[in-house]
C-alpha positions in Angstrom: 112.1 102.4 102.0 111.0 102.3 105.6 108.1 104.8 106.9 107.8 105.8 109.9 104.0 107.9 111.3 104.9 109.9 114.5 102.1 112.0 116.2 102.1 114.5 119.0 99.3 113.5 121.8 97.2 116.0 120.5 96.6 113.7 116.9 95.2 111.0 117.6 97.4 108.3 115.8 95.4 105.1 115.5 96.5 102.3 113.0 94.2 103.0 109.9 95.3 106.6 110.1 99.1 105.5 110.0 98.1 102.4 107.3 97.1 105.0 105.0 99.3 107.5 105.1 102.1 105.0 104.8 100.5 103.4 101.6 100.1 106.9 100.6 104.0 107.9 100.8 104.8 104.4 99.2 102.3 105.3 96.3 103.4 109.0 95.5 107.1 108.5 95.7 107.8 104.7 94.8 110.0 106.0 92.0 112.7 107.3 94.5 112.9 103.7 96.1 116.7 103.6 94.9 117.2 107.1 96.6 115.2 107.2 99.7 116.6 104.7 102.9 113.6 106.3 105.5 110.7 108.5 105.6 109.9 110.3 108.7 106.3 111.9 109.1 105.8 114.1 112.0 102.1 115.0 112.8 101.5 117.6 115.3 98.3 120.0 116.4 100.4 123.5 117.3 97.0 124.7 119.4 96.4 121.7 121.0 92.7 121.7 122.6 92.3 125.5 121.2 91.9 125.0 118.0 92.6 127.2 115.9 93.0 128.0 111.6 95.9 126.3 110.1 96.7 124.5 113.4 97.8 121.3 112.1 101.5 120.8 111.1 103.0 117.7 109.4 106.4 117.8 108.5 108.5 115.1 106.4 111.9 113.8 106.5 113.5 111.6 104.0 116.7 110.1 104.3 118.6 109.8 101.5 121.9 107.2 101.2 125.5 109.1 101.4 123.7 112.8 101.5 122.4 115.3 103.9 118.2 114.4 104.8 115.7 116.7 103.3 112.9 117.8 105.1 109.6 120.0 104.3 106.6 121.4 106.6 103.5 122.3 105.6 100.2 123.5 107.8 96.5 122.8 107.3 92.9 122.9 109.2 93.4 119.3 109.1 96.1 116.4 109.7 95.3 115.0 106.0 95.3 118.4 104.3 98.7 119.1 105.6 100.3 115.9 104.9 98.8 116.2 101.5 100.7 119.5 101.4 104.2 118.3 102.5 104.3 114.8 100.5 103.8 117.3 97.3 106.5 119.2 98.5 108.5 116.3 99.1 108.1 114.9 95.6 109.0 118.0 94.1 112.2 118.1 96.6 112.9 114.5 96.1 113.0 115.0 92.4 115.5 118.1 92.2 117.3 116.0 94.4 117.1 113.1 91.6 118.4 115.4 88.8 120.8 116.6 90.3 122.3 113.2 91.0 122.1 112.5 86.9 123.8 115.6 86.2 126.9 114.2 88.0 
């Protein structure tokens, strides 16, 4: 599965940042290896230099082999709280997507 960290130039998006969030994506959805060609994370602050509550939106892509991609979005005060937000969501995506697979 290749990852792939994009930020706006409002996010600062430095090489531990991007080191961790990758190991993170690898960690919390390893078991859809078989499914999943690419993972796209896009990091963006909506305010930019305002600030602002809920400002910070990350939203996920992952490619899946022979179907349509899926993707999620998810907001937070911070870049990690909503990237924590949006790979749950994609789990619980990706594994729908899994069982629906079986069934056919």
């Amino acid at each position: 599965m290749l990852v792939q960290i994009n930020t706006d130039k409002n996010i600062e998006g430095h090489k531990r940042m991007n080191d961790f969030f990758e190991e993170e994506i690898r960690k919390d959805l390893a078991r859809f290896d078989e499914l999943v060609t690419r993972i796209e994370v896009h990091l963006e602050d909506e305010n930019g230099d305002k600030g602002g509550k809920n400002d910070k939106r990350c939203v996920i892509e992952a490619r899946i082999e022979k179907k349509n991609p899926i993707a999620v979005t998810s907001n937070g005060d911070t870049p990690e709280k909503a990237f924590y937000d949006a790979l749950h969501k994609m789990k619980r995506q990706l594994t729908t997507e899994k069982e629906k697979i079986k069934a056919h």
